[in-house]
N, C-alpha and C positions, 0 to 999 in steps of 0.2 A: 248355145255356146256364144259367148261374148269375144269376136276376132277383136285383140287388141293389142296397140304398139305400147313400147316401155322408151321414153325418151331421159336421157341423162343415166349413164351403166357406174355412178361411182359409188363408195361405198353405201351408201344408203338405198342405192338401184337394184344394186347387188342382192344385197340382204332381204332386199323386199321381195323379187323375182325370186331368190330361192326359197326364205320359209313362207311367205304368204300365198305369191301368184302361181306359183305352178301347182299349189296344194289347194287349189280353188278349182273343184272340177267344172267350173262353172267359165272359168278364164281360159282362151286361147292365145297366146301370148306371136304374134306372126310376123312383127318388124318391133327391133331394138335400130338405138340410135344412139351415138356420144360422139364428142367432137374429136375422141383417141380411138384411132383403128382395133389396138390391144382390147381395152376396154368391149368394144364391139364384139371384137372375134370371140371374146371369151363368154360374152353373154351368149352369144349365139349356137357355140360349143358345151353352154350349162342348159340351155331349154334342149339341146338337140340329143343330149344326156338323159333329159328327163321325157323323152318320148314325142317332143314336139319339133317345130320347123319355122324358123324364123330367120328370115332376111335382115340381114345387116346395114344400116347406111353411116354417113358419116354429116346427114344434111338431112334434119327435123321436116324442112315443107317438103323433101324427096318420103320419109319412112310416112307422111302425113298422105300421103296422096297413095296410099297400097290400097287397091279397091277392096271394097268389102270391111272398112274397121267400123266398127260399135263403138269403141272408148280408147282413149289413151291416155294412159297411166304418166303423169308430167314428176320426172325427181332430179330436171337439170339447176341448174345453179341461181340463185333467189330472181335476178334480174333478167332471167328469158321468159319465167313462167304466166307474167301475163298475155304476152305475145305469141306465147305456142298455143295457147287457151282460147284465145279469141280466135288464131286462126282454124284451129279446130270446132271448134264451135259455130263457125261460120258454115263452116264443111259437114255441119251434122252429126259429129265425133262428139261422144260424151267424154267430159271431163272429169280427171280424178287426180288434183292438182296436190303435190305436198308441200308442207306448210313454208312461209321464210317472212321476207317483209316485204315493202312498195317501195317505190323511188319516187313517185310524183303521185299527188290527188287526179292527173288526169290517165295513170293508168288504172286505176282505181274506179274511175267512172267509165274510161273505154271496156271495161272487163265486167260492168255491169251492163252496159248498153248492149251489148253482143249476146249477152246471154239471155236478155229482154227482147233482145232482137230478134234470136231465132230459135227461143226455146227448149237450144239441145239444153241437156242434163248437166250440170256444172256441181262438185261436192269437192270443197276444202279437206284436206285429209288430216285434220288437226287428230292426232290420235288421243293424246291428252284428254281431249273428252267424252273418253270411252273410258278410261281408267278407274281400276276398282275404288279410291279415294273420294276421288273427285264425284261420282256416279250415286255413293252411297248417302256423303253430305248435303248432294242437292235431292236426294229422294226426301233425307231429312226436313229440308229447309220449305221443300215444297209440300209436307204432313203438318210445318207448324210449328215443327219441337223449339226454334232459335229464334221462336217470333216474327218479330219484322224485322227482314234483313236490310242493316244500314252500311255497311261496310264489309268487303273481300279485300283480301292481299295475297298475289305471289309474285313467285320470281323463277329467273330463268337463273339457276343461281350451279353454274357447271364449270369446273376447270377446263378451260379449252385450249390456253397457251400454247401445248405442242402442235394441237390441229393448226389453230392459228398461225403462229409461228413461220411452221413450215407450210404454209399452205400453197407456194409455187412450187414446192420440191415434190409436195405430193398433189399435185393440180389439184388443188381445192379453194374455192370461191371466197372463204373467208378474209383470207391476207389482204386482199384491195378492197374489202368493207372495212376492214377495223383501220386501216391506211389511212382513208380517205372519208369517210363520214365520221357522224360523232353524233350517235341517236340509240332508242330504245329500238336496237336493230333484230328483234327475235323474240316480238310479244306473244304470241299465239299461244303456245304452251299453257302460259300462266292465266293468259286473257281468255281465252275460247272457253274453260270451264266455267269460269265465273261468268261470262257474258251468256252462257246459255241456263246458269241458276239466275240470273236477275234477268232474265229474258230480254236482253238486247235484239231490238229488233222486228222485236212481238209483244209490243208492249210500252216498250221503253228504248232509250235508247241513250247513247252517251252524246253528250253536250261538249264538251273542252276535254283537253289535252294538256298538259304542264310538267317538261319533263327538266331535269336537274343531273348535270354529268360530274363527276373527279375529273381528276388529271388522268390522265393519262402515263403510268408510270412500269406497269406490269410488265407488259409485254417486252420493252425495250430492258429492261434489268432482268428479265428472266432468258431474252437471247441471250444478252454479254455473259452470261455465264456457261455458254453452250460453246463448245468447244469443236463441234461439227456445224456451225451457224455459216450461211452464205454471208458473202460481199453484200448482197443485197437485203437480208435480214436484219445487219448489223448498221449498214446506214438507215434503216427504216427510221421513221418518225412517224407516228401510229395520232391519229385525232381520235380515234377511240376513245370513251371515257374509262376506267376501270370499274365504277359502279353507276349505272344510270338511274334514278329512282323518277318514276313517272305517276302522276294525281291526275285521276279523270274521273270528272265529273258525269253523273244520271240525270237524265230526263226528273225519275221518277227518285229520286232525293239520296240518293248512293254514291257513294265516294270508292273507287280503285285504285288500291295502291301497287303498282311493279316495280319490279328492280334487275333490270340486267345486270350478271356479277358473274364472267366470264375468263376474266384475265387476271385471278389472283390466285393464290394456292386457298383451297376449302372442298367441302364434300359434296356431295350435288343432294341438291332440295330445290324442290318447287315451291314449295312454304304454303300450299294453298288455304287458304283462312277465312274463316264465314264466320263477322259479327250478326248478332242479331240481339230482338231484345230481351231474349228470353233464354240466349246460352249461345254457345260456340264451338266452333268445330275448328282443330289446329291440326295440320296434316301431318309436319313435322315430327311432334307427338302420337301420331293417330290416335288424337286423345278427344273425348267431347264434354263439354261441360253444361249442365243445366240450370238454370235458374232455381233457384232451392234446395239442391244437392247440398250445398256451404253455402253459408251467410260472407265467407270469406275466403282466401284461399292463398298458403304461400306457396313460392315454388316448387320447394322440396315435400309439401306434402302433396301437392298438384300432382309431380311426376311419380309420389312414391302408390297412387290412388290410382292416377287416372292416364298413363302411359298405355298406349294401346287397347284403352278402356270402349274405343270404337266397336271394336268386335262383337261386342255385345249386342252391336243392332242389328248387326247384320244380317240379323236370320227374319225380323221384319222389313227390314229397309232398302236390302241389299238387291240391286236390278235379277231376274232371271240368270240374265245372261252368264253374270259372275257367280251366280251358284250353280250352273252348269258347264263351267268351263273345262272343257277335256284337257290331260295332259297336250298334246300334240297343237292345240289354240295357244294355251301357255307360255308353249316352246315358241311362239313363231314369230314373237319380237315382243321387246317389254311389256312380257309379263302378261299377255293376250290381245293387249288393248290395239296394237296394228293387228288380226288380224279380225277385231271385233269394228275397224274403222272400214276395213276394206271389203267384209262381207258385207255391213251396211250399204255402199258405194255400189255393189254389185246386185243388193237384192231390191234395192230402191228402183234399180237400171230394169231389172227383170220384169217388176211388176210395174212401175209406170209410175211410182209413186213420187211426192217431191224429196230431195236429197237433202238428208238431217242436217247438214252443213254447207248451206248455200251459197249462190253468190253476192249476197249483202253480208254474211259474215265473213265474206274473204273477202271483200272491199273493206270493210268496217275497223277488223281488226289490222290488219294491215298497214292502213291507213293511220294507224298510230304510231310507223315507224317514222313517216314523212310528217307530221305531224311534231311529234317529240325532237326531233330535225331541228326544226324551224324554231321552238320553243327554248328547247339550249342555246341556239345564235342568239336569243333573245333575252337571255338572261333568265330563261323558266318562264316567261310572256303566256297564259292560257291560247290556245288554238282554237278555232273552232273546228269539229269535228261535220261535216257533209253529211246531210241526209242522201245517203245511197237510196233509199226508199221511195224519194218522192212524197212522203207520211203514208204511204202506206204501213209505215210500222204504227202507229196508232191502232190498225183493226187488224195486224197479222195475229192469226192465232198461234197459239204455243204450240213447237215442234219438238220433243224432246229426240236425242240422238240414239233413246232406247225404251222397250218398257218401264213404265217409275211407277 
């Protein structure tokens, strides 16, 4: 049994603790921790609900030091997570960190050094690349079908305005990001699929960063029209871009395209997209095309062919895992993939194995928030991107984050 703390109880704490962690007969869930008493009590009243016993605090290095933790579960707000991680980590606490972005390259390197340092267990919780999509294109890409792959693209592409918005009313961390920075604030998503089909990291790795913002116009014309809008809403001035689209550059000759697109009205799509030279996979679509299928192809016959024409691979291509997935995995956050992130993170811990989402990919990716940062002040100026590795990425072998 894995005794372990849950730090940050908001909604993504919440939802995790109820359908993943406590249906993990494998987790003992024994100190929560959030900076709102409520928050607390109520987590503490949902494990004590569900058969178990866990202590409350309202101060992370207090719930950090309950003897006896294996792991702690990190889901507080973007800018604590390197700092609880490292100090956990020092402590011998395995880490199971969820996704967000960096604020400087040297928490980025402090959060590799510490985990270099003392070898506990450190796994980014990007769930994204666990997804049946995503899972199934890179089995593709790595059997051959798309050729040589020269080009991915996605996006983090979510209406988020009300979270946003209101993010002091409902103590949520977003509101003083979109405030006060002006960068590809929430790559992971998009990046962490792609970056484990072109094997960043183990193999390759990215070279530059070059990111490009809008105005900033969304947010502040979609308060003024809120008729329940704070004093402090209404004067905000938001450095947010409305669409950030971001170019980075591969070691090994690949080009990534992202696009944060968070603060407009539209539908949510990740857009995940694998050029290659022999066909292409469009997620949007969940469509794939191959080289020789058409000599050509317009839209309309495109979509009227090959919309959702993925399917068809699936019974060669398609991970285990997603062909055995029980209703109740499903059920336990979109669409299975949290809780196919967190039995990895668990089963990796059990048997001693290394964690399919390391801590060179949670520097790496990350690191393109601070990065893109620096590039918009710049005019879209390329970055250089930090070997987290030391070159060890030259001879790391391939990890994938499932059977392929």
């Amino acid at each position: 049994m894995i005794k372990s703390c849950v730090i940050g109880l908001g909604q993504r704490g919440q939802l995790l603790i109820q359908n993943v962690l406590l249906k993990n007969a494998d987790i003992s869930i024994v100190a929560v921790c959030d900076l709102y008493e409520d928050r607390v009590a109520a987590a503490v009243r949902q494990i004590r609900e569900a058969g178990g016993d866990a202590r409350g605090f309202l101060d992370w290095r207090e719930a950090l030091n309950v003897s006896g933790l294996d792991a702690v579960f990190v889901f507080s707000d973007w800018n604590t997570h390197t700092e609880i991680a490292v100090y956990a980590m020092e402590k011998g606490i395995a880490v199971a960190s969820e996704v967000g972005c960096e604020y400087s390259l040297e928490n980025c390197h402090a959060l590799v050094r510490a985990q270099e340092r003392t070898g506990t267990p450190y796994m980014f919780m990007e769930n994204c690349c666990y997804n049946r999509d995503e899972l199934l294109a890179t089995v593709m890409a790595r059997r051959g079908l798309f050729g040589t792959v020269v080009h991915c693209s996605g996006a983090y592409a979510h209406d988020l305005r009300s979270e946003i918005a209101y993010g002091h009313v409902n103590r949520h961390y977003r509101f003083d990001n979109y405030l006060l920075r002006n960068c590809e604030n929430y790559p992971t998503h998009e990046l962490g699929p792609i970056a484990k089909l072109l094997d960043i990291n183990r193999g390759n790795r990215i070279l530059t960063v070059s990111s490009f913002a809008s105005k900033a116009a969304g947010l502040e014309e979609y308060i003024a029209a809120r008729s329940d809008a704070t004093a402090e809403m209404k004067a905000a001035k938001f450095r947010q871009g409305d669409v950030v689209t971001t170019v980075i550059t591969c070691a090994g000759g690949e080009t990534i395209l992202l696009r944060l697109d968070t603060t407009l009205p539209r539908s949510y799509d990740r857009e995940f997209t694998v050029r290659g030279t022999k066909g292409m996979y469009m997620q949007s679509l969940n469509a794939v095309y191959l080289d020789g299928q058409k000599e050509y192809w317009e839209p309309a016959d495109f979509a009227v062919n090959n919309v959702n024409n993925a399917k068809a691979y699936e019974a060669e291509y398609l991970p285990s895992i997603w062909k055995n997935i029980t209703p109740e995995q499903q059920a336990a956050g979109h669409g299975g993939m949290d809780w196919f992130a967190y039995k990895a993170f668990v089963d990796a811990l059990k048997n001693g194995t290394p964690m399919p989402i390391d801590v060179y990919d949670a520097a790496v990716w990350q690191a393109v928030s601070v990065l893109s940062e620096a590039s918009i002040a710049q005019g879209g100026a390329p970055q250089a991107m930090p070997d987290f590795t030391g070159g060890k990425w030259i001879k790391r072998p391939r990890l994938d984050v499932c059977d392929m």
